[in-house]
C-alpha positions as CSV (number, residue, x, y, z in Angstrom):
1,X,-25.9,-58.9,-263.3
2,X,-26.4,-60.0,-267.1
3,X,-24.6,-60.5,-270.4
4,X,-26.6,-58.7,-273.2
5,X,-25.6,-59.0,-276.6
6,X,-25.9,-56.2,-279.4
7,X,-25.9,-56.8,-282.8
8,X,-24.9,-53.8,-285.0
9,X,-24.0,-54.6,-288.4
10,X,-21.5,-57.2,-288.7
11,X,-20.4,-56.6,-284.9
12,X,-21.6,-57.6,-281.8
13,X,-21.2,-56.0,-278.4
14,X,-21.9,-57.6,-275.0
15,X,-23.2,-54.7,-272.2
16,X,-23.1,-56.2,-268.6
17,X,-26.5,-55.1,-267.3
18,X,-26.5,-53.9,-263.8
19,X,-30.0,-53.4,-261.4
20,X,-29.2,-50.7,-258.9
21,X,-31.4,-48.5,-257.1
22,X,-31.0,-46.0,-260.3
23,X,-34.2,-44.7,-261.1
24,X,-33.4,-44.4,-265.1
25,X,-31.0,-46.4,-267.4
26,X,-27.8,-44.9,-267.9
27,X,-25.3,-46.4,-270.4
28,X,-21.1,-46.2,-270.5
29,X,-18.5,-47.5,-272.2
30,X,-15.3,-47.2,-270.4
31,X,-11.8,-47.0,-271.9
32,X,-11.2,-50.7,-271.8
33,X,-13.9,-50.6,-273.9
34,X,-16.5,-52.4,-271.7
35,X,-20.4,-51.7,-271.9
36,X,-22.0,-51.3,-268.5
37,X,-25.9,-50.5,-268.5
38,X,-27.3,-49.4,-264.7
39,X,-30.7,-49.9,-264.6
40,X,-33.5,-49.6,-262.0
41,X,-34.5,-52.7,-260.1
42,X,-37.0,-54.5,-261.2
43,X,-36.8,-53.5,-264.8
44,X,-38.3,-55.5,-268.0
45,X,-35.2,-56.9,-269.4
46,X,-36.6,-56.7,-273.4
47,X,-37.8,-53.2,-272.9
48,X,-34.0,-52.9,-271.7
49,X,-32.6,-54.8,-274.3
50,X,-34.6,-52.5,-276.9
51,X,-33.7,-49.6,-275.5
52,X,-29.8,-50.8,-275.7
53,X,-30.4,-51.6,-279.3
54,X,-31.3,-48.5,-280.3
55,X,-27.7,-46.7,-278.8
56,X,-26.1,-49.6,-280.4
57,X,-24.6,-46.9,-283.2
58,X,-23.7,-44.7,-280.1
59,X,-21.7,-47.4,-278.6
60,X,-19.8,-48.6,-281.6
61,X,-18.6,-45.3,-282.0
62,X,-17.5,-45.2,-278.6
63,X,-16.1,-48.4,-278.8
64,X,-13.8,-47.3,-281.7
65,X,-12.8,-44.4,-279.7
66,X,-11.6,-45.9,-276.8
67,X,-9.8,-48.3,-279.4
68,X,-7.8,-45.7,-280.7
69,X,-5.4,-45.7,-277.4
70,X,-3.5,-48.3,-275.5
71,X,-4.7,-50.7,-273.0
72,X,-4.4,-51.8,-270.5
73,X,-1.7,-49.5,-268.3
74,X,1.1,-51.5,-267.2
75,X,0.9,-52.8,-263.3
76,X,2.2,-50.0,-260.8
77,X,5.6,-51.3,-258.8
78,X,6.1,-48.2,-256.6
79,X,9.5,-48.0,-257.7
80,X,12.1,-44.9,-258.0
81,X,11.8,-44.2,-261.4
82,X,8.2,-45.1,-262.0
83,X,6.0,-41.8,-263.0
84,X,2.6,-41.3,-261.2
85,X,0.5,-38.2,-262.7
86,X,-0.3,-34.7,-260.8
87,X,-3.1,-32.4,-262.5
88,X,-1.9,-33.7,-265.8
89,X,1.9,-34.0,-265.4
90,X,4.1,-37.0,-264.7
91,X,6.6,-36.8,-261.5
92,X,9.0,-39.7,-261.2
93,X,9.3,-41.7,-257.8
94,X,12.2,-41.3,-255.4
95,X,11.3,-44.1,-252.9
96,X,14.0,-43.2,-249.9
97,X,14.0,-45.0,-245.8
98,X,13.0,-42.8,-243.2
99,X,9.7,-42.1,-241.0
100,X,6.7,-41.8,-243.7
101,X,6.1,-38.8,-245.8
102,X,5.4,-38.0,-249.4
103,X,6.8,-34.1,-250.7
104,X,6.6,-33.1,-254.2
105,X,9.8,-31.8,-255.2
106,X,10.6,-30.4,-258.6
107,X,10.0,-32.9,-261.0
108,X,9.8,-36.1,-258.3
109,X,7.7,-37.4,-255.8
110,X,9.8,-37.8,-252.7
111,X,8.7,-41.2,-250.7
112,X,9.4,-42.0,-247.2
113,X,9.1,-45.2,-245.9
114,X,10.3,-47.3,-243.2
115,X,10.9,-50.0,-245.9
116,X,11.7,-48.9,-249.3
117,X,11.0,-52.3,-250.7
118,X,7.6,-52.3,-249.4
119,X,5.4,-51.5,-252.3
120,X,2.1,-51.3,-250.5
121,X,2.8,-49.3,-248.0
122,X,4.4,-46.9,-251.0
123,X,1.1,-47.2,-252.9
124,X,-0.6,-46.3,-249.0
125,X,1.7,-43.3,-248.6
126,X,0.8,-41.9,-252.4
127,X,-2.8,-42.8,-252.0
128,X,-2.9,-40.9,-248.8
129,X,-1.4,-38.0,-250.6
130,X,-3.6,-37.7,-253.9
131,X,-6.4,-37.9,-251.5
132,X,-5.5,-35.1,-249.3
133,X,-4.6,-32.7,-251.8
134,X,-7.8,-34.2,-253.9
135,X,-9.9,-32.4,-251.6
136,X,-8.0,-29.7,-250.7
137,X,-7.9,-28.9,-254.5
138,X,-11.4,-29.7,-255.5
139,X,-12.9,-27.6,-252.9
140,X,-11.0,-24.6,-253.7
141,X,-12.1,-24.8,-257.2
142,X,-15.5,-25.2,-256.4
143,X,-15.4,-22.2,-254.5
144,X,-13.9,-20.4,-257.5
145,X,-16.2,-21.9,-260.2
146,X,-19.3,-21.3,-257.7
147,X,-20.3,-17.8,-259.1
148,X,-21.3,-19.4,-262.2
149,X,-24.3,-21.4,-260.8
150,X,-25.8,-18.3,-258.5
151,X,-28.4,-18.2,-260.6
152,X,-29.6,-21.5,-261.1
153,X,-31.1,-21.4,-257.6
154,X,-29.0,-24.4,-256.6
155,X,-27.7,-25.0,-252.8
156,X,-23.9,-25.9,-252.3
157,X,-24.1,-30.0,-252.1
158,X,-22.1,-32.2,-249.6
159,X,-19.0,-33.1,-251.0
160,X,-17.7,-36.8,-250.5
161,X,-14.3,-37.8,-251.8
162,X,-13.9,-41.6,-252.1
163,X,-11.9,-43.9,-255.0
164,X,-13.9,-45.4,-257.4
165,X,-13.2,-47.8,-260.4
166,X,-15.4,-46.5,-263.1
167,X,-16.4,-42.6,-262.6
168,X,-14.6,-39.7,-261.6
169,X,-17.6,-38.0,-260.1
170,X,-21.5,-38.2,-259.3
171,X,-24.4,-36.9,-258.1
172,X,-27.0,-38.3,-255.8
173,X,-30.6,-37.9,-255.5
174,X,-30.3,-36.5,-252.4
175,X,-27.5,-33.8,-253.8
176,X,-24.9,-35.1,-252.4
177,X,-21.9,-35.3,-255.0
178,X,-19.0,-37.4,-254.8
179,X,-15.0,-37.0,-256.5
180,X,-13.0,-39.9,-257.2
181,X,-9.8,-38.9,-255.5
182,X,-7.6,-39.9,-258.7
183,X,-9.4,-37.1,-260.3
184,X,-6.3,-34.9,-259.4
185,X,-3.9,-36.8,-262.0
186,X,-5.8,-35.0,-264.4
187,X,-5.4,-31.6,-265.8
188,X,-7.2,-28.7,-264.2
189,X,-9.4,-27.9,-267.0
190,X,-10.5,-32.0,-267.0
191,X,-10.8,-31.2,-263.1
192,X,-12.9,-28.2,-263.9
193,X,-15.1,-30.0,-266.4
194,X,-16.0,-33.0,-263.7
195,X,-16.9,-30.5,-261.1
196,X,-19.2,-28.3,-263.7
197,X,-20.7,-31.5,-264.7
198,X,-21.6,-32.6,-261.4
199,X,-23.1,-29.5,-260.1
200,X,-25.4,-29.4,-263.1
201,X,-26.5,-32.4,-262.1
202,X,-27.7,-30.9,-259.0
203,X,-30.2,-29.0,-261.3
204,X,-31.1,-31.9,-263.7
205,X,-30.2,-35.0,-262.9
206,X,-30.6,-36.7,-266.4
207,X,-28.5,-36.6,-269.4
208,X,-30.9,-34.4,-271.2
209,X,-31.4,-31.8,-273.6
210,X,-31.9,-29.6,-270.5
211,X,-28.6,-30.3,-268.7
212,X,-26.3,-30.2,-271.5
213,X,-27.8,-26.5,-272.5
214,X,-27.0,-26.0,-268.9
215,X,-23.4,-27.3,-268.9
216,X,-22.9,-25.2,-272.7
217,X,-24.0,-22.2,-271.0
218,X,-21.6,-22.8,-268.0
219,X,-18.7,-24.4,-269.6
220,X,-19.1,-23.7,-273.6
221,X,-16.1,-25.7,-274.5
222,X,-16.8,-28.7,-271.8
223,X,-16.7,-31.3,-275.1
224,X,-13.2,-30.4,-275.5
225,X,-12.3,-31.0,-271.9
226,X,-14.1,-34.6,-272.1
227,X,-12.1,-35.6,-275.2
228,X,-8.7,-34.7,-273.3
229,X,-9.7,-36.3,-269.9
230,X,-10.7,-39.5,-271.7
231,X,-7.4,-39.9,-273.6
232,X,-5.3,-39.5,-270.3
233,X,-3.6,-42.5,-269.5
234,X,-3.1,-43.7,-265.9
C-alpha cells in the first residue's frame, strides 16, 4: 500500500493505493471521507497517479458529501438502552441473564446472556442474529427481484454472506456475489438497491456506461436509493 497525493485547486487529498488481484482500477471514497484506489498488481504507479488526477473533481465532491454528516459513530457498549438499526429503524437493547437468545420485541431487542455485563458476548449474540436474518432476508428478496434480470441471460450466482469493513456487497469474476451482513440495518429499498447492483454486475462487471443503463432500466430511481443508504448512520 501507498500514500498518493492529489492536488485540486487549493486542496489536497491523499488516496491510499491498494494492488489486489483487481483487473481494473476502481476508486471510493467512504464516509469517513478516506480515498482508497484498488488497483491490479503490477500496475505503473504514474499512469495510476494520472488517472487519479483526472477524478480528482469527482472526489472532492464526494469528499464534501460525506462531510456534510457526522463522524465518526460513537463506540457500541451493548448496553440496555443503546439502539442498534433493523432494515432502517432503531430498536433499543434490553440486555436481560438467562441461557442466550436474541428476539425482537416491539420496539427492543431482547438479549439473553448468561452475563449481562459481558459486552462481547452481547455483540456475539446480535452479530449472530443480523447474520441469520441477513440471509434469510436477502435471499428472499432476490427471489422476488429475480424476474427482472430473466432476460439478461444471467445465471443465479452463489451467494456468500460475510462482514466487511468497506462494501456492503460485491461481485466476483467468477460470479460469485457476496452481502455484508450489516446490510440489514438498512432500509429495504437500500437493501434492494445493493442486490440490483450486484446482479448487474454479473452482466458487466465495470462501472460503465453499459451497466448503469442496465441498473436504470432495472431500478430507474437506484440514485435515490444510494443517496439514502449513504447518509445512514451506524
Amino acid at each position: 500500500m501507498l500514500s498518493l497525493p492529489i492536488s485540486f485547486g487549493t486542496r489536497t487529498f491523499t488516496v491510499q493505493v491498494l494492488f489486489s488481484e483487481k483487473r481494473h482500477l476502481s476508486l471510493r471514497v467512504y464516509p469517513d471521507c478516506s480515498i482508497v484506489a484498488r488497483v491490479p498488481k503490477g500496475s505503473d504507479i504514474d499512469k495510476v497517479s494520472k488517472i487519479i488526477r483526472k477524478k480528482a473533481p469527482w472526489i472532492a465532491a464526494q469528499v464534501d458529501y460525506f462531510s456534510k454528516f457526522p463522524f465518526p459513530l460513537p463506540e457500541r457498549r451493548y448496553v440496555s438502552g443503546e439502539t442498534h438499526r433493523y432494515l432502517g429503524r432503531q430498536y433499543r437493547l434490553k440486555i436481560r441473564q438467562g441461557e442466550k437468545g436474541v428476539r425482537l420485541i416491539g420496539h427492543h431487542f431482547e438479549i439473553t446472556v448468561p452475563d449481562p455485563h459481558d459486552a462481547r458476548k452481547i455483540k456475539m449474540a446480535l452479530d449472530a442474529w443480523y447474520r441469520e436474518h441477513t440471509i434469510s432476508y436477502i435471499s428472499s428478496r432476490i427471489e422476488h427481484l429475480w424476474p427482472r434480470f430473466e432476460r439478461t441471460g444471467i445465471q443465479r450466482p452463489p451467494l456468500i454472506f460475510r462482514k466487511m469493513k468497506t462494501r456492503w456487497g460485491s461481485c466476483s469474476p467468477q460470479g460469485r456475489v457476496t452481502f455484508n451482513t450489516e446490510l440489514i440495518k438498512a432500509p429495504s429499498d437500500c437493501i434492494d438497491y445493493v442486490i440490483v447492483h450486484e446482479l448487474c454486475h454479473l452482466k458487466y462487471p465495470k462501472h460503465d456506461r453499459v451497466f448503469y443503463r442496465l441498473l436504470g432500466q432495472i431500478m430507474p430511481d437506484w440514485e435515490t436509493r444510494k443517496k439514502r443508504l449513504e447518509q445512514m448512520l451506524w
